[in-house]
C-alpha positions as CSV (number, residue, x, y, z in Angstrom):
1,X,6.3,-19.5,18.4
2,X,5.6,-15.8,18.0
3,X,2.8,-15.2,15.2
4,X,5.0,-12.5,12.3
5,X,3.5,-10.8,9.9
6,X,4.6,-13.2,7.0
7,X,3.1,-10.7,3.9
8,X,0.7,-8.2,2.6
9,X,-1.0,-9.4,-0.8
10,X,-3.1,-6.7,-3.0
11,X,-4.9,-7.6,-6.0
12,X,-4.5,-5.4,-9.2
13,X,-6.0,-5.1,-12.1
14,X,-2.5,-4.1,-13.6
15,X,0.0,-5.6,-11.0
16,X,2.7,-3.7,-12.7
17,X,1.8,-0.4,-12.8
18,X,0.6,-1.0,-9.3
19,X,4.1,-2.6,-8.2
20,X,6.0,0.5,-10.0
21,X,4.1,3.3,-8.0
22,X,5.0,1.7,-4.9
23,X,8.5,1.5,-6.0
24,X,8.2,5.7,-6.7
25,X,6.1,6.0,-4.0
26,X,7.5,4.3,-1.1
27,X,11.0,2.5,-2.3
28,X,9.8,-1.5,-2.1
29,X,12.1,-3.4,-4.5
30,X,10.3,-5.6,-7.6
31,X,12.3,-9.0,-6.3
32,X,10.4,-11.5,-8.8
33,X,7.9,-10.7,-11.2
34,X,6.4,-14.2,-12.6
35,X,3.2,-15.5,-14.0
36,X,1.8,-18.7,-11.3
37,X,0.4,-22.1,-12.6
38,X,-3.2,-20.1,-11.5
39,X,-2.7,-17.9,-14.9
40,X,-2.2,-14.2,-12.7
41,X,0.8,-12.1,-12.8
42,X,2.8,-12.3,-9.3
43,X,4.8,-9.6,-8.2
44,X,7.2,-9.6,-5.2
45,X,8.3,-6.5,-4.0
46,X,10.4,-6.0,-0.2
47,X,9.7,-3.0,1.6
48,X,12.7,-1.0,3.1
49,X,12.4,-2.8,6.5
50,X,11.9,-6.5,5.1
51,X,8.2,-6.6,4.9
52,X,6.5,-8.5,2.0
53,X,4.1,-6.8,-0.2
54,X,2.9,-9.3,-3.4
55,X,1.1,-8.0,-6.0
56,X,-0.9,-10.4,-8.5
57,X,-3.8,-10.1,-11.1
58,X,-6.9,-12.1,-11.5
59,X,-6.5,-15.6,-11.2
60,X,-7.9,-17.9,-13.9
61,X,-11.8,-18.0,-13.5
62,X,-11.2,-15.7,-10.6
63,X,-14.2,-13.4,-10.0
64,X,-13.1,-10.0,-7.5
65,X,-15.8,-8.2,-6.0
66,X,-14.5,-3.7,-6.3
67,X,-11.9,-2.4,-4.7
68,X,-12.8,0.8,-2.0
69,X,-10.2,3.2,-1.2
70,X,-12.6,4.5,1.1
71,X,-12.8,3.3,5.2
72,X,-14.7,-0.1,5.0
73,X,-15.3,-3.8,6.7
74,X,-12.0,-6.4,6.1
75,X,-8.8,-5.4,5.8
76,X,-9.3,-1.5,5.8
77,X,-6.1,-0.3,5.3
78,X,-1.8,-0.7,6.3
79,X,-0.4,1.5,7.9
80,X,3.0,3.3,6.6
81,X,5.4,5.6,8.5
82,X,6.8,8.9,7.5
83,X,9.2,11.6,8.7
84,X,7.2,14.1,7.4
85,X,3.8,13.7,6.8
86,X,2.7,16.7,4.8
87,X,5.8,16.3,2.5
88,X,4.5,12.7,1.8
89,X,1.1,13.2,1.2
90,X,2.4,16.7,-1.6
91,X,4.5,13.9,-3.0
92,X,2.4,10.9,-3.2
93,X,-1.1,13.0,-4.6
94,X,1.6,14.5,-6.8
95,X,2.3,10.7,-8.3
96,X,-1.2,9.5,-8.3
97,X,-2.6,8.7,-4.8
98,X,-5.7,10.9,-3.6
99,X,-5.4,12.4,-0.1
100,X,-8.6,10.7,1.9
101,X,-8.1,12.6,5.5
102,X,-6.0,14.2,7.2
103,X,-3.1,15.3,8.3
104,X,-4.8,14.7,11.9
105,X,-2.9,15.9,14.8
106,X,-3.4,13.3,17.6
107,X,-3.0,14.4,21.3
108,X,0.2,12.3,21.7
109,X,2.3,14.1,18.8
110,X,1.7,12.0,15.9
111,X,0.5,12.9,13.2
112,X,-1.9,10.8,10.9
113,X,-3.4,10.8,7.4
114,X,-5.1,8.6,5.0
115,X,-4.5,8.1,1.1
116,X,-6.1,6.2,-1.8
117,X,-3.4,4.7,-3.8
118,X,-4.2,3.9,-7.5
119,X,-5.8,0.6,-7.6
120,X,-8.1,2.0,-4.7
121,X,-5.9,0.9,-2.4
122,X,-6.1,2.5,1.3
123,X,-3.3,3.6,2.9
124,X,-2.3,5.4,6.2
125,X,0.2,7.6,6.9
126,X,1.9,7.9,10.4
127,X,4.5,10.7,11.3
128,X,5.6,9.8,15.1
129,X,6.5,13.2,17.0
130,X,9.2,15.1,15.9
131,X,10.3,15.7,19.6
């Protein structure tokens, strides 16, 4: 049995507001939007190719430690691609994100860049080569 990726699950302080910029910012569709038995908001959202990104609040008696948009230990970041990087990253700081680093030509063609989404959520950008 092959081990998929199954989801991606970030915490919010304000699930929706997170859920709607990643509708602007990168077309994921809200499918279910729902309060669990464990009290927090629980968002559902598909990304263009399938993937799973839920969004949920605080759970009752829940404690969360900050977030860091910035390059740490755990789960550092997930990884987006993009046609056109430097497009991207005019729209997305345009809509709320902060750029982090980059654009960052890499010796194979691609081009990579990293962004702080609102929630400090870490982001990277990947443009393969345009050739």
């Amino acid at each position: 049995m092959p081990y998929n990726i199954n989801h991606i699950h970030l915490k919010s302080e304000d699930p929706k507001s997170t859920a709607d910029w990643f509708v602007k910012a990168f077309n994921v569709e809200i499918i279910s939007d729902t309060v669990r038995h464990f009290g927090d908001r629980f968002i559902v959202t598909k990304s263009e190719n399938d993937i799973t990104i839920n969004i949920s609040g605080v759970r009752d008696g829940e404690k969360l430690g900050p977030s860091d948009g910035d390059a740490h230990f755990g789960l550092e970041h997930f990884g987006i691609d993009t046609k056109d990087i430097e497009a991207d990253i005019k729209r997305l700081t345009e809509i709320g994100a902060l750029l982090k680093e980059g654009p960052i030509a890499m010796p194979d063609g691609r081009k990579l860049g990293f962004i702080t989404a609102p929630g400090e959520i870490r982001i990277e950008l990947i443009e393969t080569s345009k050739e």
